[in-house]
Structures are given as structure tokens and as C-alpha cells.
N, C-alpha and C positions, 0 to 999 in steps of 0.2 A: 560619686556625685558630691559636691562641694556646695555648700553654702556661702554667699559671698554679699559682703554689706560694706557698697560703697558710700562713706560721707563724708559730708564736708569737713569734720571735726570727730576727732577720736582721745578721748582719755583715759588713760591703761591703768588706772589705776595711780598712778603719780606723775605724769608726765602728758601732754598737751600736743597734739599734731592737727596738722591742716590737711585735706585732701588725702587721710588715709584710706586704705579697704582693710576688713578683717573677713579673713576666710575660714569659714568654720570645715569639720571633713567627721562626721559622727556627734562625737558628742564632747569633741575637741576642737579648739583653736589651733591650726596648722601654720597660720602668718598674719603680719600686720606688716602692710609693705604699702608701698605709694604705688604702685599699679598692678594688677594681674590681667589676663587674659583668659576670658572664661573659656570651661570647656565644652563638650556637648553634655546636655543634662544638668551643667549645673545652675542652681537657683541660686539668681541677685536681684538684690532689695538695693534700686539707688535710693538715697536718703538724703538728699541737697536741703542746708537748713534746718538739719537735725542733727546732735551729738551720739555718739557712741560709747556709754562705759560700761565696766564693771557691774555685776548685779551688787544690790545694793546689801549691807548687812545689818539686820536689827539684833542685838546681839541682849538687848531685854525687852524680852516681848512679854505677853500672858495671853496663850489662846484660849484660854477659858474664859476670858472676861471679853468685853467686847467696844468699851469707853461710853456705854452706854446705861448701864446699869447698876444699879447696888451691888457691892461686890463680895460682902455677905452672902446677899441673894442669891447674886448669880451660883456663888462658889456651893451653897446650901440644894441649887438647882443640881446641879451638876452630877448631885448621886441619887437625886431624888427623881428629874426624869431626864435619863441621861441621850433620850433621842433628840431632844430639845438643845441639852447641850451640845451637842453631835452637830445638827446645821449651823448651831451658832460658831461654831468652830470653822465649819465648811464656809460660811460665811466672810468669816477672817482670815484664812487660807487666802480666799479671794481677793481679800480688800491690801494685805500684801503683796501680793502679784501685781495686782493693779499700780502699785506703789513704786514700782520697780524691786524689791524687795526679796532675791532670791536665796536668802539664807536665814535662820531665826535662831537664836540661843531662847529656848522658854524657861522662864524662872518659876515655874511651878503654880499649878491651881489644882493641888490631886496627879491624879494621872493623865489628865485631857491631853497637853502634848503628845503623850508616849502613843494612845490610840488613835492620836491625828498623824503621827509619822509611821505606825504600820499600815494604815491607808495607804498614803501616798505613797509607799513603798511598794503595795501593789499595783500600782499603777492605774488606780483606777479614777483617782479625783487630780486636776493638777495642782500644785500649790510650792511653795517651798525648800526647800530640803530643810528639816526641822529636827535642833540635837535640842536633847531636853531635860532637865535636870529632874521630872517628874516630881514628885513632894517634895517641897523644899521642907528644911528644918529647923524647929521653936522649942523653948522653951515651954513647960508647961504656961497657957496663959499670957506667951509672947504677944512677939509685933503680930499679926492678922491669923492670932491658931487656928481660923475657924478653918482655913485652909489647907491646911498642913501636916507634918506629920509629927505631932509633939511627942520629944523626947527628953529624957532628965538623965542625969550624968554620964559618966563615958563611957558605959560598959552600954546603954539603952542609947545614946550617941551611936555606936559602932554598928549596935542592931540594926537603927535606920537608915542609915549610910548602904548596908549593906540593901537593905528590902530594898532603896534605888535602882540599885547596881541590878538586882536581880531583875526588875521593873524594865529594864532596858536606859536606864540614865548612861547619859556622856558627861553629865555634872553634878556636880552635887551645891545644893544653896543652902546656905544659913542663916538664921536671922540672930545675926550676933549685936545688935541693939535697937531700940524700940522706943519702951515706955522708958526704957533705962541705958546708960551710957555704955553698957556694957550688959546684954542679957544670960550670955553663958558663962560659964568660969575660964579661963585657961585651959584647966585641964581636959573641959568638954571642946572647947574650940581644936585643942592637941590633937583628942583621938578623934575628930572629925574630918582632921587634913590628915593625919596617918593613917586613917580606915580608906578616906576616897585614893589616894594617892599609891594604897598596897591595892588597888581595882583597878588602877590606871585611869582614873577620874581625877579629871580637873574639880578646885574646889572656889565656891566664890560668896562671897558674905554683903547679905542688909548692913553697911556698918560707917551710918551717919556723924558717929562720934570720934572722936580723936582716943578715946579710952577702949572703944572696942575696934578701934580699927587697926590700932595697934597689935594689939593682941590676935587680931587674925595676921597682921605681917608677920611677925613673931612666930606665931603657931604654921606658918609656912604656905597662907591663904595664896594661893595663883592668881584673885583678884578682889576686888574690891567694887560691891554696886553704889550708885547717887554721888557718891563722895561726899565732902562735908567741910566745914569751919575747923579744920583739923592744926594741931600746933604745929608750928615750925620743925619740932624735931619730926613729928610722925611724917609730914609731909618728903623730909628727908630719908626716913624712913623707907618709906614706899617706895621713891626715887631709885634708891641704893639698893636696895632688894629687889627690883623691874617687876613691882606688883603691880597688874593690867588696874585701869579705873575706867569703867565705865560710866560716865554721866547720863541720866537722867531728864534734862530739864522740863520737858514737855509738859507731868503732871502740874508743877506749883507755876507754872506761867500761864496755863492753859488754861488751867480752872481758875488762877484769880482774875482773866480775862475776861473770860467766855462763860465760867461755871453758870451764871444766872439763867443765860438762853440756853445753856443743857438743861436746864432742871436742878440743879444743883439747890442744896440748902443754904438763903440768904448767912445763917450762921457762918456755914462751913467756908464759904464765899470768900467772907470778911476776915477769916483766919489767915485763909489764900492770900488774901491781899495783905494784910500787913506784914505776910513773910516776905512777901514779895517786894515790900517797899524797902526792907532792910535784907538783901538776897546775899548771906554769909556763905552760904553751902555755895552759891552757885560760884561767888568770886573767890572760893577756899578753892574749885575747881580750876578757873584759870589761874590760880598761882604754881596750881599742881604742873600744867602744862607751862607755864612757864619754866618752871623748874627741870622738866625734860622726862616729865610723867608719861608713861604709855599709857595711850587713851585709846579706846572703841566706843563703837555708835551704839546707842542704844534709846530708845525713845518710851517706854515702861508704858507701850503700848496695851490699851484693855481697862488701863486707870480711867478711872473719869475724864471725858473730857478730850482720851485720847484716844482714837480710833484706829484702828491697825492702818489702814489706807493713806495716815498723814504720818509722814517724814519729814517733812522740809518746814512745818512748825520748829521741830526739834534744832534744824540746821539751822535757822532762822535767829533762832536764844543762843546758841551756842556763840555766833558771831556778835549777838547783842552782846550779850557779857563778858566778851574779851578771851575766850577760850583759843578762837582761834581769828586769821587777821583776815581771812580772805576765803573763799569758797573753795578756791583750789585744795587748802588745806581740811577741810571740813570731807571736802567727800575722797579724798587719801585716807582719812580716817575713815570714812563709811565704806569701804571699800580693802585696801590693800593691809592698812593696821588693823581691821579688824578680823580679816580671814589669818594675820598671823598670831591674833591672841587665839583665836578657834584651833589654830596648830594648822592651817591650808596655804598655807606660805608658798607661794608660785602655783598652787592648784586653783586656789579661789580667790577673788578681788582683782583679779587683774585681767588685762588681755593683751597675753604672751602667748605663744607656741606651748604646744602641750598644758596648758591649762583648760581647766573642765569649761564650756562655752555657756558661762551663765552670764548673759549679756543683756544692759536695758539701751531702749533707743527712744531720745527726749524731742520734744519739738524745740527748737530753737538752742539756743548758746546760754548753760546754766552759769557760766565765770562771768558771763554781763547781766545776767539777770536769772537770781537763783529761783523763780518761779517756774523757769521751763523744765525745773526736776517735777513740776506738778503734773507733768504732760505730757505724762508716759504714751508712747506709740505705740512697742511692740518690748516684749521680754522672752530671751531665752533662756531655758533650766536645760541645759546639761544638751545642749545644742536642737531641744524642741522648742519649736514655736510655738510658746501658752499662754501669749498676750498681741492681740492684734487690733489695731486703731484702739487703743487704748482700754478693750476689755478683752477678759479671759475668754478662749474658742471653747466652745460649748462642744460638748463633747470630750475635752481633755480632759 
């Protein structure tokens, strides 16, 4: 029995058709063709005026946090009463789904990812499929240690790399600058890509500065989070090397927006905003992309300000600031470039034959008007239906 979703508009991930059908047959994509004929039994969803693509990929999320709260707080909550933590999680599981949102890289709040993906592994809540770097890694007194797993030189580097790996991590995260342009040494950055990398762990670094972002391409980093004001050479750097860069933009746009009707502290606001009036990081990012930088979507969803359930803020700045020229390109990136930095290269981001059937269906035509990604209708994970007129089936 086949599954079969005919619409007006289908986008596979990089490419744009009229009046196609995709037919799904388990938990696979078996065609995308311009007409079938159903059989007996199987179920078709017409969709006239609706787009077809790709699930979408958040590839820096935080499910511990929730864009709502201190994040201190929250992170302090989270061992303190961890049922509390527990729905807040269930909560943002949700508010991704609803987002179109079928994939997550977590950059670490503790272990909250790692206990949200043996969940849904049983099958019992639906949400995601969620790889997770479990504790990311600081410096004694680093960027945010309250969360983390602070470690000091390389031989206590390799220890926590390692308690990851043990943890159930797919990644490993570093906080290689912060307060300071560079917060680990070399040689701590070294045995933290050659501990993740003898696990077969991808490894990926906080690394704002041009002095430590260096130093994680060097030390052999697979990626690079926010990106930054980086010199010429590192930017080359990175290029030459096909070190992944995931951007950012949501929290410093969002909060020097919006922070005030969050609740946000007038101070902190006003910080927001004069970064935002002179945005180096954000156009150090499209020069990266000009350049011919490998980029993924990623919206540092859980920050203030940013709610797991908005993507298309993100999509929104990214096109403000010149990163990319057109929408087409924007959700090629949330979609097919970034299931191939995750290593799902023809399994996930697209919809081809024998790809896993993680599919979102939008109302209207997001290349004329990128609001109808806000308008999610229905989403497949792994060819179930766990989003229907636009919220999660109760029960899945």
C-alpha cells in the first residue's frame, strides 16, 4: 500500500517542478513522477496550492532551552527538576514538527538531547530524529560553563570527548572562543578533533573569532558554529579546507528586534542593537558564502528570543544580509546541503527514490512568498504522518 501526494509544486531539495506526485511505499520515497495511477488501497493526499519538500534541517538547535527563559535558569533547572525539563523538551520536540523541522543537530544543554532521542526512539512521543552532541566543551570558566562539561588540557580534553561518545553523542562541540579570541590552546583544540574523530565523531566549535577559528580548521574542526568577522586568509582558510559553517542569525536579530516584548533586559536589548547596527559577523558570513563556503541551516533555536517552532525568521536575515540571493537557495541549504554536512547525502534532504520519506507540505508557493514555509499543513518522519492541518496527531 503506497502513499501518494499529488501537488501542484514539488521541491526536492534543489530543483523546482510543476504538477508532480511523490509516492511514498514504508518509510521510503519510491518516485517522483508527473502522473501515477493509484492502486487499490493506496492513500492519496491531493494538495492543489500547496508545495512539497524536503524535511527541513535545524542543524543548531538547544532542546534544553526553549527561547523563552533564562538560560542559566533553565540549564540550572534541568538537574534540579528534571520532569520539568522533560515536557519542556516534549514541548519543543513539538514546536519543531510543527515547523516542518524533521532533523536536529543539538549543541548541547547537559544531556537533555541524548534522553530526548532515546524517547523517540521508542517510539513513544513523535518528534524529530535528533543527533546530539550531548555536553558540549569549555574551558574552565568558559563561554556559558554553567552548562557544560568543563575541561582543561588535553589529556581532561580526551576524558570528555570520550564521556560523549560513551553518553550516546554523534558530535562533539567546543567552545573554542568566548570571553576571549581563542579559549583553548592548540593543543587542547588537537586532542579534541583527534579523540572525536578516533570515535568516529564529527567535531564542531563556538568559534566567533578569526584566532580560534583558525585554529580549529588547523586542528582538523569538520565545522565551524555563528561564524564571524574572520580575516581574509582564515576565510580562505575554511574555503580550502571544506570546513561546514553553520550560521546563526536568529538570536542577535531577534533579540535586538523583539527582545523588549520577550522580556528581555532593556540593557541587554540595547547591546543587541548596536551590534546589530554595525552586523560584522553576519556580512563576515556572506562573504564566506560568496567565497564558495559550505553552509547549513541552523537557527541556535532555545536562545532568547528563539523559539524552536520559527525557522523562517532565520530564512528571512539570511536573505537580509546578503548570504544568499533568493529563497530557492536558502531552503537548498535547509534541506539538501545540510543533510550532506550531517553525512545523509541522498538519504535525507531530498525527495528522490530510496530516500527516507521525511517530507513537509506548505500552504501556498514559498519562492513567491517565503511566508508560506510559516504554514506548515502536514509533515512526514520516516513516511508517518505526525503533522496534520498543521499540528502534531495526538497520540503519536
Amino acid at each position: 500500500m503506497a502513499t501518494i501526494l499529488r501537488s501542484g509544486l514539488v521541491f526536492d531539495g534543489e530543483k523546482i517542478s510543476t504538477d508532480s506526485t511523490v509516492v511514498l511505499d514504508g518509510d521510503r520515497i519510491t518516485a517522483v513522477t508527473s502522473s501515477i495511477v493509484p492502486g487499490p488501497g493506496d492513500v492519496v493526499f491531493d494538495l492543489p496550492g500547496k508545495t512539497v519538500l524536503p524535511g527541513l534541517f535545524n542543524c543548531h538547535a538547544h532542546l534544553g532551552w526553549d527561547g523563552y527563559g533564562d538560560l542559566e535558569a533553565l540549564s540550572v533547572a534541568a538537574t534540579r527538576d528534571p520532569v520539568a525539563a522533560g515536557l519542556r523538551v516534549a514541548r519543543n520536540l513539538r514546536g519543531c514538527l510543527e515547523a516542518g523541522v524533521t532533523t536536529i543537530r543539538d549543541l548541547g544543554v547537559h544531556h537533555t538531547a541524548l534522553s530526548a532521542k532515546r524517547i523517540l526512539q521508542e517510539g513513544r512521543i513523535a518528534g524529530p530524529r535528533v543527533y546530539a552532541a550531548g555536553a558540549a566543551l569549555a574551558c574552565t570558566g568558559g563561554h556559558t560553563w554553567w552548562c557544560l562539561r568543563e575541561a582543561d588540557g588535553p589529556d581532561d580534553v580526551r576524558r570528555a570527548v570520550r564521556e560523549q561518545m560513551r553518553a550516546g553523542a554523534e558530535w562533539i562541540k567546543v567552545m573554542a572562543t568566548g570571553h576571549r579570541e581563542q579559549e583553548y590552546t592548540d593543543a587542547e583544540l588537537q586532542a579534541a578533533a583527534d579523540e572525536a574523530h578516533a570515535h568516529g565523531l564529527k567535531i564542531t566549535a563556538h568559534a566567533t573569532f578569526s584566532k580560534g577559528a583558525q585554529a580549529c580548521v588547523l586542528a582538523g574542526f569538520d565545522g565551524i558554529e555563528h561564524g564571524g568577522d574572520y580575516s581574509p586568509e582564515v576565510e580562505d582558510l575554511i574555503v580550502d579546507r571544506g570546513v561546514w559553517i553553520t550560521p546563526t542569525f536568529s538570536p542577535l536579530v531577534m533579540q535586538a528586534r523583539h527582545g523588549l516584548e520577550w522580556g528581555m533586559r532593556p540593557t541587554d536589548v540595547e547591546r543587541r542593537r548596536a551590534t546589530l547596527a554595525n552586523p560584522v559577523r553576519l556580512l563576515g558570513v556572506a562573504r564566506l558564502a560568496k567565497k564558495g563556503a559550505r553552509l547549513a541551516f541552523g537557527t541556535d533555536s532555545g536562545s532568547p528570543v528563539v523559539p524552536h517552532h520559527d525557522v523562517v525568521s532565520e530564512m528571512e536575515a539570511l536573505l537580509e544580509f546578503g548570504v544568499f540571493e533568493n529563497v530557492q537557495q536558502v531552503l537548498t541549504v535547509a534541506t539538501k546541503r545540510s543533510a550532506e554536512m550531517m553525512g545523509f547525502a541522498g538519504t535525507l534532504g531530498t525527495l528522490s527514490p530510496g530516500a527516507l520519506a521525511d517530507i513537509v507540505v506548505v500552504d501556498g508557493n514559498p519562492f513567491e512568498d517565503l511566508q508560506a514555509m510559516r504554514r506548515v499543513d502536514r509533515v512526514f518522519v520516516g513516511g508517518r504522518l505526525v503533522v496534520d492541518g498543521g499540528r502534531v496527531i495526538r497520540g503519536m
